[in-house]
C-alpha positions in Angstrom: -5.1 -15.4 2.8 -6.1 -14.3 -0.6 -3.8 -16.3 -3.5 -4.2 -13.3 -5.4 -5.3 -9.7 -5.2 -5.0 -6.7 -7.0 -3.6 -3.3 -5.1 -1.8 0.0 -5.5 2.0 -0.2 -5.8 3.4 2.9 -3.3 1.6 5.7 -2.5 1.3 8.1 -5.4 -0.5 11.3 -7.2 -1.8 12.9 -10.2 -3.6 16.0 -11.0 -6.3 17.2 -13.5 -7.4 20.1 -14.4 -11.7 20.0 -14.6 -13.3 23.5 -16.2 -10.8 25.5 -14.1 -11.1 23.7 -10.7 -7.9 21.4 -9.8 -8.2 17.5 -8.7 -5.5 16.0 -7.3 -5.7 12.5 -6.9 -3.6 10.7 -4.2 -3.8 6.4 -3.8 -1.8 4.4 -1.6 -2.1 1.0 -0.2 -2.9 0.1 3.6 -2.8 -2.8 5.8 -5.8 -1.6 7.8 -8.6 0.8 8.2 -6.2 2.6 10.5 -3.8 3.4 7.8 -6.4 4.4 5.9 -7.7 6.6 8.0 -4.2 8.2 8.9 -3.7 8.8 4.8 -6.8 10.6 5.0 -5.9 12.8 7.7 -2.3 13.3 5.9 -3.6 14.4 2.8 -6.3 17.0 4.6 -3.7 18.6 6.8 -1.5 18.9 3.5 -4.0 20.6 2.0 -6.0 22.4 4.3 -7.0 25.3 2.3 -8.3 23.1 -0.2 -12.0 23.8 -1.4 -13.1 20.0 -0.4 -10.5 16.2 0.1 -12.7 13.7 -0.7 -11.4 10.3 0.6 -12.8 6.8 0.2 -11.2 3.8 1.2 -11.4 -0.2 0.7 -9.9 -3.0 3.4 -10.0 -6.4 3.8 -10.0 -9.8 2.4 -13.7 -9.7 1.6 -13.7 -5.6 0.8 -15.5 -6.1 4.8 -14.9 -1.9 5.2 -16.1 0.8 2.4 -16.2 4.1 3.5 -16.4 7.0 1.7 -16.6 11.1 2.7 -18.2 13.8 0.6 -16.4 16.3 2.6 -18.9 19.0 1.9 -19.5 18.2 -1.6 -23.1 17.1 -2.0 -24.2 13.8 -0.6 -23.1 11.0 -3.1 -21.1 13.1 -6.0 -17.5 12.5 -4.5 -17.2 9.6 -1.9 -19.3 7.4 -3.7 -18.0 8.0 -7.3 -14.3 7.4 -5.9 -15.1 4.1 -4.4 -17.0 2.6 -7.0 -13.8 3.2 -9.3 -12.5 1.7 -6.6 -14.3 -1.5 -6.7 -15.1 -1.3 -10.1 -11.3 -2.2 -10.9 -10.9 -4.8 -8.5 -8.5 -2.9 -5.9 -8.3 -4.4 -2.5 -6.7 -2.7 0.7 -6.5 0.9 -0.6 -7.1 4.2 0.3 -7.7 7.3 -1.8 -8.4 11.0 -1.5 -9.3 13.3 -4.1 -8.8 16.9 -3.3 -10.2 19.4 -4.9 -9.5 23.5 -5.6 -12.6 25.5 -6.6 -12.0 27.4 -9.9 -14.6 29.2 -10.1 -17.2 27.0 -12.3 -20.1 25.0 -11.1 -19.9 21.3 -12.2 -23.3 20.4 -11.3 -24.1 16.4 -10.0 -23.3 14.7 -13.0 -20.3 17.0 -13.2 -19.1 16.3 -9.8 -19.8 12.4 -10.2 -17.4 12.5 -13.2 -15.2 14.6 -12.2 -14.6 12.7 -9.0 -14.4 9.2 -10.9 -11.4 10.7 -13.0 -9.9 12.2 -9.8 -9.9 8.4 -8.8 -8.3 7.3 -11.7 -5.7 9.5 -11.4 -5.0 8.6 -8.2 -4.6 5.0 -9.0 -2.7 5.8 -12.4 -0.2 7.7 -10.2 0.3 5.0 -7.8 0.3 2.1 -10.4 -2.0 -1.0 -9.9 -0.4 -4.3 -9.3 -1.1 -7.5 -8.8 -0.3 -9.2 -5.5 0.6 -13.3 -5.5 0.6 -15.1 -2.7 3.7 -17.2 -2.4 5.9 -20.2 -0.1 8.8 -19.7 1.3 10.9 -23.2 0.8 14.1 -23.5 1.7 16.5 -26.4 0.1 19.2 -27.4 1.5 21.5 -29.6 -0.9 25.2 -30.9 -1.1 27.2 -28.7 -3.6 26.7 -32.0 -6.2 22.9 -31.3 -6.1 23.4 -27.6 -6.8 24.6 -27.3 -9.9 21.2 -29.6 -11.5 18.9 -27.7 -8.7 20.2 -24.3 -10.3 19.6 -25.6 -13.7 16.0 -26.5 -13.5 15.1 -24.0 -11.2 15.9 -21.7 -13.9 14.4 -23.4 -16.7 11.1 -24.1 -14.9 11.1 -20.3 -13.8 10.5 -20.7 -10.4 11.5 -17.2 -8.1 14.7 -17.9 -5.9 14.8 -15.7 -3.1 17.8 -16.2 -1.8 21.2 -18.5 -2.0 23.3 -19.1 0.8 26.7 -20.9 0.1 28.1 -22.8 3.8 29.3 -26.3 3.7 26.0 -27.5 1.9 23.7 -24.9 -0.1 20.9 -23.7 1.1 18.1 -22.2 -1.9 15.1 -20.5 -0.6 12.6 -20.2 -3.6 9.4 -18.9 -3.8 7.2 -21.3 -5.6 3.1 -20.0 -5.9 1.0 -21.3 -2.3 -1.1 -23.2 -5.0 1.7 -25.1 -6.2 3.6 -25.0 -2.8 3.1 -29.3 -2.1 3.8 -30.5 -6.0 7.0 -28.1 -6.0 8.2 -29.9 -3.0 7.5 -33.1 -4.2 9.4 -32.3 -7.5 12.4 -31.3 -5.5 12.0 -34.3 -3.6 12.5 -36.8 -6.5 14.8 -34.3 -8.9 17.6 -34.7 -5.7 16.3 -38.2 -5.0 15.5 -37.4 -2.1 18.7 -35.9 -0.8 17.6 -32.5 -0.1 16.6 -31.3 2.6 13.3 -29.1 2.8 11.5 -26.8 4.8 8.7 -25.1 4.7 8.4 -21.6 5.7 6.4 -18.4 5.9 3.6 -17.2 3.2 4.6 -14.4 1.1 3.1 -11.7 -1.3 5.1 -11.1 -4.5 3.8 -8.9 -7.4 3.3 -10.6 -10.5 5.4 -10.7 -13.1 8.3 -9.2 -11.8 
């Protein structure tokens, strides 16, 4: 798993207006090539008498699928200017379709290219980029005389705290960074002398900074 990757918040949209014709740019983020392909689909049917919904669409780890659709526009002014914005700002496991209603004006190639790219950016603006981080799960378990210090510097060392569950010990699941996973442990480890008890758990995506 990636430690970090950047990606589209929720699924959004934005429109521009380009000499008369409409782009509307939708972006959302997918798991897999299915879900991009089903966003695709989604947007078409929603606009169906649309002029052309130009899609493209990066998934995986390694960016392993790129695909992109002209949708009637000509070869390489829409599909390909949507995923290079796309790639160009870094955004993993994402799907976007520009759709676009004829106004009456020809663009030309250059036109199109442009026009296209800013239908992208749209897209994204309207979704909101983020940055994904992976994270540990680690739950500490401590006697109620441990919490109290455990809180303390958890807090002052900013580390994310997932959860708190109060029974007849306490129980802290925090989030340190995958990174720092082993050292976080180890600092637990000798800030409860050893008293705690600690488990590791699953691998988690947070956004950054929030």
């Amino acid at each position: 798993m990636l430690h970090k990757y950047k990606t589209l918040r929720r699924e959004g949209d934005q429109e521009i207006v380009i000499r008369k014709s409409r782009f509307i740019g939708y972006g959302t983020p997918v798991a897999s090539e299915e879900e991009a392909i089903a966003f695709v689909d989604k947007i078409k049917k929603l606009h169906k008498q649309a002029t052309h919904n130009c899609s493209a669409y990066v998934v995986g780890e390694r960016d392993e699928i790129q695909k992109a659709s002209d949708d009637g526009e000509p070869s390489g002014t829409a599909g390909k200017p949507i995923l290079e914005v796309i790639k160009n700002q870094g955004l993993k496991n994402v799907a976007i379709v520009v759709t676009r209603y004829f106004g009456g004006i020809m663009l030309g190639a250059g036109g199109l290219i442009r026009a296209y790219a800013d239908g992208a950016v749209a897209a994204i603006e309207g979704a909101g980029a983020i940055v994904n981080v992976l994270h540990r799960e680690v739950a500490v378990d401590v006697d109620y005389t441990w919490y109290g210090k455990l809180e303390n510097e958890l807090h002052a060392r900013e580390y994310r705290v997932e959860n708190t569950e109060f029974t007849d010990r306490v129980t802290v699941t925090c989030l340190p960074v995958e990174a720092e996973a082993d050292a976080f442990i180890a600092w637990v480890t000798d800030l409860t002398q050893g008293q705690a008890v600690i488990v590791k758990g699953e691998a988690v995506y947070r956004i950054e900074g929030e």
